[in-house]
N, C-alpha and C positions, 0 to 999 in steps of 0.2 A: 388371478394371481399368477407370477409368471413361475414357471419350473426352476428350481436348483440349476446351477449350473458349475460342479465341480471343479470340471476343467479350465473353466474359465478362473473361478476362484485360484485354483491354484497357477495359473499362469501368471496372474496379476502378483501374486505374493512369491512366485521367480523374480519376473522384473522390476516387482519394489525394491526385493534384498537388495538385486545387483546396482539397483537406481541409486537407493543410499548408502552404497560403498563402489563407487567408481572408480576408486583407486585399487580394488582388489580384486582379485581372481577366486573365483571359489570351483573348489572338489565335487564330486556330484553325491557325495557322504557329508562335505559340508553344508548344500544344497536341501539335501533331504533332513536334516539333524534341523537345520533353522528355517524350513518354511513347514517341519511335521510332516514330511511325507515319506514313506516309506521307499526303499531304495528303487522298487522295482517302477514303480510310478517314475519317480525323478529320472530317472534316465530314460524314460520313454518320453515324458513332457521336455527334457533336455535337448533330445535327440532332434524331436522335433520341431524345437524351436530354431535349433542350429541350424538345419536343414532347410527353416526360412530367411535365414538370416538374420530373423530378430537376434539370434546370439553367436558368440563366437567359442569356439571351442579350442586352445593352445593344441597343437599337435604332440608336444612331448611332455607337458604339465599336466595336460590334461583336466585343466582349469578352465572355467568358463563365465565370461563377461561378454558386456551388452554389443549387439551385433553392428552394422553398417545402417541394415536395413532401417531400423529404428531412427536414422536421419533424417530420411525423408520423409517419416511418419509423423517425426517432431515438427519439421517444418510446415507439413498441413497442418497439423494440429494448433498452432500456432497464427494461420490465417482462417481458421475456425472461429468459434463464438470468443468476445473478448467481453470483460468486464464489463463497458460499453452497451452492451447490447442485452445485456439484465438489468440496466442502472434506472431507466424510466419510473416504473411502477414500484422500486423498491425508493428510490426517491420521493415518488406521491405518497407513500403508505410514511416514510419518512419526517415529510411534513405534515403531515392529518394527524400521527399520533402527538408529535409534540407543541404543533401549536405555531409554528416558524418555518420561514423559507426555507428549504433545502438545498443544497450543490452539491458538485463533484468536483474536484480537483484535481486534471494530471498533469505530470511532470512531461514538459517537451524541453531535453536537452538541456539549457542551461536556464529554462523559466519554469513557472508554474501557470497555468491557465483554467478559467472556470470551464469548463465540455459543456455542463448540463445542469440543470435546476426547476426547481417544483417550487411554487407552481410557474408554470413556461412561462416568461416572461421578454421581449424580443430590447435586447439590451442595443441604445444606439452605436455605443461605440461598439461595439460587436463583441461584448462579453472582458472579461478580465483576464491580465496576462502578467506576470511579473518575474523581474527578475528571481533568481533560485540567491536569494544573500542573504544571511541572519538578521531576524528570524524568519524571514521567509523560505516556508518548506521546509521545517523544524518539522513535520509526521515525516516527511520522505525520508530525512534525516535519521531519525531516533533510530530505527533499523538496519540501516545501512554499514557497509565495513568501513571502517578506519580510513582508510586513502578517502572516500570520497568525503566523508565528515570534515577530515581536515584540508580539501579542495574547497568546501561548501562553507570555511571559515577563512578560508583564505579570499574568498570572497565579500566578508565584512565590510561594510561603508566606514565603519569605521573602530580602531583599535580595541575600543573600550563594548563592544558590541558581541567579542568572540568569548568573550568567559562566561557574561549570562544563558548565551545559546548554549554555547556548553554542556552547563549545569542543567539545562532545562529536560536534556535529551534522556537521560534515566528515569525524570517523574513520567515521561511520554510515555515509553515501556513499561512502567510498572502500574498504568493508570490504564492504558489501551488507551488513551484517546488525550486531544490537545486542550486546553481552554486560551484563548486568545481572549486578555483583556481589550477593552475598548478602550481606543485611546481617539482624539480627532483625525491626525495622525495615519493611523492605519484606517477607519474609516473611510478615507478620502482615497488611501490606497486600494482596500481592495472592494471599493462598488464601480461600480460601471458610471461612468462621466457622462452625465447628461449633454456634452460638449461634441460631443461624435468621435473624440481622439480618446485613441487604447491607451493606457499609460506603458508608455515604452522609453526607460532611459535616453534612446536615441533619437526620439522624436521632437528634436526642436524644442523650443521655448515650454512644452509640456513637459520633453525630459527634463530638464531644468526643475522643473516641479515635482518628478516623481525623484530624481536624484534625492533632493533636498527632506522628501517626506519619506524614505526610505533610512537618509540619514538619522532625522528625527526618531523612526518608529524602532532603532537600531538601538538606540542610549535606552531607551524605552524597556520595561520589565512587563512586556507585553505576552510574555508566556508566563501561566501560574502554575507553580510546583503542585504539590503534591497537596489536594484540596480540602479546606476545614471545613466539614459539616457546619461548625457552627457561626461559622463566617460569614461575611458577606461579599458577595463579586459583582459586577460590571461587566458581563465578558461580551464580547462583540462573534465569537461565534467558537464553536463549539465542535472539533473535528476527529474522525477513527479512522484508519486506515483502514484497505482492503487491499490484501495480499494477493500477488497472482502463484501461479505453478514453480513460479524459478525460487519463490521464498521474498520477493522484493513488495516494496511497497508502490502497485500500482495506481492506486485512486488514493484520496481522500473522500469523505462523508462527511459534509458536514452541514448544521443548521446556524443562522443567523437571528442574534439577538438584537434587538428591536434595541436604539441609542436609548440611553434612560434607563431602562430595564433594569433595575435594583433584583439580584437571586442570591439564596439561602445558599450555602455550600452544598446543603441538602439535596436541593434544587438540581446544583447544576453538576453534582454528581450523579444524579437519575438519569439527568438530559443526556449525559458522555454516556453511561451504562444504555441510553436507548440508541442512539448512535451508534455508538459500537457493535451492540446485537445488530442493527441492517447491515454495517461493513462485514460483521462476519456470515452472515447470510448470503452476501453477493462473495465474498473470499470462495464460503462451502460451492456455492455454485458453479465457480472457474475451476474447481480444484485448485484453490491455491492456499498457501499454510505460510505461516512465520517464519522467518529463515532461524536454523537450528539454533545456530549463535550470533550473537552481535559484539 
């Protein structure tokens, strides 16, 4: 079992304070008052922080916020271990407990694409890619601040597309996770095309086809609100975020329901609750959390 390690503790509970209040400067009385340490300590752990740069100390305030140093430390840390790189096995444990394929979802820029999935399967066209437009990337979404929600509705295929997305964004958040009814529609969207072409709006007489079922999946009440145990669903796949360090929604998690597949509200409120617990398993892993507000 490893030994205590005081100083370390209290260092970390320095540059949490200062981490979530960047806009402030703090006293080394308000320091010692809000991380419990007595004055003599805090100015010697202060001292010495300053002194590596991790902090900066004002010359005439006498106030002290996060250092220089800590840029360069962010940016390693940063090309350190990524979500990515724990998703494997939490993926396999993902589909063994529920019974369905698993994936992952990350957001590049203005699309969403599958990364990975359980059990590994080598997709022709070389896995799934889709534009980011309602409702697609509705989890990215639900978290996310205002400007980008309403960049990500101003991208709507079409008018009548932007008020269901909307609406759907609050059950997201209060549920942790997505249910995606099945429609042929989205089906056709998000599997891999036995054809060898990615579905990419720009790609020729494909795009054409993915325009047209993007439109389609658009009018569509393809995300379900807020879920009735005693109901019955259809859902085509079943997703939870996983937050990284900045507070954002880095992945998605999710399993796919088998076309046909008649579930209980019951059911596919268990299914989200098991889902969820793996994204927040891989979240805890990254250190990463919810963003404080949305």
């Amino acid at each position: 079992m490893a030994r205590p390690a005081p100083g370390a503790d209290r260092s970390v509970a320095v540059l949490d304070l200062l981490a979530s209040h960047p806009d402030e400067r703090f006293t080394l009385s308000e320091v010692a008052r809000r991380c419990d340490l007595n004055k003599a300590t805090a100015h010697a752990l202060l001292s010495a922080l300053a002194d590596h740069g991790v902090l900066l100390r004002h010359p005439e305030e006498k106030r002290y916020s996060l250092g220089p140093r800590l840029v360069a430390i962010g940016d390693a840390a940063r090309r350190g271990y990524t979500a990515l790189d724990f998703l494997p096995p939490l993926l396999e444990r993902l589909a063994t407990r529920t019974g369905y394929a698993a994936r992952a979802w990350q957001r590049q820029d203005d699309h969403v694409a599958v990364v990975a999935q359980a059990p590994v399967r080598r997709a022709e066209g070389g896995g799934v890619r889709l534009p980011l437009t309602p409702p697609v990337g509705a989890l990215f979404m639900a978290w996310s601040d205002s400007a980008s929600i309403e960049a990500w509705l101003a991208r709507a295929p079409a008018a009548d597309a932007v008020r269901p997305a909307l609406d759907a964004l609050p059950a997201l958040r209060r549920q942790g996770f997505a249910v995606t009814l099945a429609s042929p529609e989205w089906r056709a969207l998000s599997e891999a095309r036995p054809t060898g072409v990615a579905p990419d709006p720009g790609n020729g007489e494909a795009g054409d086809e993915v325009r047209r079922l993007l439109a389609a999946v658009a009018r569509q009440r393809v995300l379900a609100g807020d879920i009735d145990p005693g109901a019955s669903y259809m859902p085509a796949e079943v997703a939870a975020p996983v937050f990284s360090s900045a507070g954002l929604v880095d992945l998605d998690l999710a399993v796919t329901v088998p076309a046909g597949e008649d579930l209980t509200g019951a059911r596919v409120l268990a299914l989200g609750r098991e889902v969820a617990d793996i994204a927040a398993e891989l979240t805890d892993a990254v250190r990463g959390h919810p963003p404080a507000e949305t």
